[in-house]
PAFI-512619 format. One record per residue (C-alpha): x, y, z. Coordinates in steps of 0.5 Angstrom, whole numbers, padded with zeros to 4 digits, always signed. Example, Ala and Ser with C-alpha at 12.3 -4.5 7.8 and 13.67 -1.06 7.14 Angstrom:
BEGIN
+0025-0009+0016;+0027-0002+0014;
//
This chain:
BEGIN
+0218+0221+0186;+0219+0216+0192;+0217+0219+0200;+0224+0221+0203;+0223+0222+0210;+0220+0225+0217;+0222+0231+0221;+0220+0230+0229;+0223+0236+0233;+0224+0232+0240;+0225+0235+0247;+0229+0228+0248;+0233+0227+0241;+0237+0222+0244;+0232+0218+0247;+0226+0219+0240;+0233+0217+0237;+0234+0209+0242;+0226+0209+0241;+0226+0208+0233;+0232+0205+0233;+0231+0200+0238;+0223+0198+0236;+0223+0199+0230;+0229+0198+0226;+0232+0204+0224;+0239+0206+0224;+0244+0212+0224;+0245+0215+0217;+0247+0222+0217;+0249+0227+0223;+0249+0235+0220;+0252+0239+0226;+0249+0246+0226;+0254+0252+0227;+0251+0252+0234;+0253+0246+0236;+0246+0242+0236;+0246+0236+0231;+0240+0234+0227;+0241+0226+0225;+0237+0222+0220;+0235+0215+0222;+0234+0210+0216;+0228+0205+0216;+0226+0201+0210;+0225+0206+0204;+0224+0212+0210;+0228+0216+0214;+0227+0220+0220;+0230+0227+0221;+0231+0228+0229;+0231+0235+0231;+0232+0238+0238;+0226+0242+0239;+0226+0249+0241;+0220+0251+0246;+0214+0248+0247;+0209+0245+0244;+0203+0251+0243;+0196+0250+0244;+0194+0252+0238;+0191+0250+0231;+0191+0253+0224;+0197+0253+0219;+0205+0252+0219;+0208+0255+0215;+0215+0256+0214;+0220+0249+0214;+0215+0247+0219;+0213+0249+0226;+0219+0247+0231;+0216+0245+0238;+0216+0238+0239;+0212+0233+0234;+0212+0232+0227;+0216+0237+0223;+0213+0235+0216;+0213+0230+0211;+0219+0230+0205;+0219+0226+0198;+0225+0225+0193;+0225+0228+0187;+0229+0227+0181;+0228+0235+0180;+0225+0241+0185;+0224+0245+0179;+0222+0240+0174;+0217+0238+0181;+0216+0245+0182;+0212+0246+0174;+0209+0241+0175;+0205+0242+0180;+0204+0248+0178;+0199+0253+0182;+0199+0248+0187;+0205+0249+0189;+0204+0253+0197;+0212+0255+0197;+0213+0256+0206;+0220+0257+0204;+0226+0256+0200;+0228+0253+0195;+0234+0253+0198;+0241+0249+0196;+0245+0245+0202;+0251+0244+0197;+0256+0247+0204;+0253+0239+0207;+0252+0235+0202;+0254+0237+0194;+0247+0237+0190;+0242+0237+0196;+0237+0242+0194;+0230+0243+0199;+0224+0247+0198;+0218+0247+0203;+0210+0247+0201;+0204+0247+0205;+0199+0242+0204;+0192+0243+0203;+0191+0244+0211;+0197+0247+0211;+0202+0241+0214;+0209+0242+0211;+0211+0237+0206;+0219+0239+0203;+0221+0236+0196;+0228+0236+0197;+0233+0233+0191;+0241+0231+0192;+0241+0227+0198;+0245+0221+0201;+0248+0218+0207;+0254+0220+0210;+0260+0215+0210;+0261+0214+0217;+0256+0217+0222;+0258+0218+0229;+0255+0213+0234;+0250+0216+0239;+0253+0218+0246;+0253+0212+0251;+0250+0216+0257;+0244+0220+0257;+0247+0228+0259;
//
């Protein structure tokens, strides 16, 4: 199992985009545009990425659980790993293994892409996601912020 990526959901996305990029080396990697016309991009650093989502609403002031795919106002999401097999993953963990969501198959993006979301002890999301690879020719972020 190697670490896959983290979600943050932004209230800027396009500026959480310039400031990893900028600082810390991270590069464009995949733009998936959702039917609604928002965009996720992912960000590839050394042996990470980074999932930029547009956040929806603020930021509760709240403790307690996340469950699901992960919360969605602004901060991290959650924490994903690369398995070779969700289901090998899966049966290996055993009753350890919280499902918050899926597992769900996002071969319509990517052929073989496969995710399931998992809470942790304390409830933070941690997604076990198969299949996925870098888009060939992602499109450049606009050059003026709207």
């Amino acid at each position: 199992m190697i670490f896959h990526h983290i979600s943050l959901n932004c209230k800027d996305p396009l500026a959480t985009e310039r400031f990893y990029t900028g600082h810390f080396g991270f590069k464009r990697a995949r733009v998936v545009q959702l039917p609604d016309g928002r965009q996720i991009v992912f960000l590839k650093g050394p042996n990470v990425y980074l999932e930029i989502f547009p956040a929806q609403g603020e930021r509760p002031d709240v403790g307690g659980h996340r469950w699901g795919d992960g919360p969605m106002y602004p901060g991290m999401r959650g924490i994903s790993f690369m398995v070779d097999n969700i289901d090998d993953q899966l049966g290996a963990m055993g009753s350890e293994a919280h499902i918050t969501f899926g597992p769900l198959d996002f071969g319509s993006f990517i052929p073989g892409w496969k995710s399931v979301w998992l809470a942790d002890p304390d409830g933070n999301i941690v997604q076990l996601t198969q299949g996925f690879t870098d888009q060939e020719n992602p499109p450049p972020p606009p050059v003026k912020l709207p």
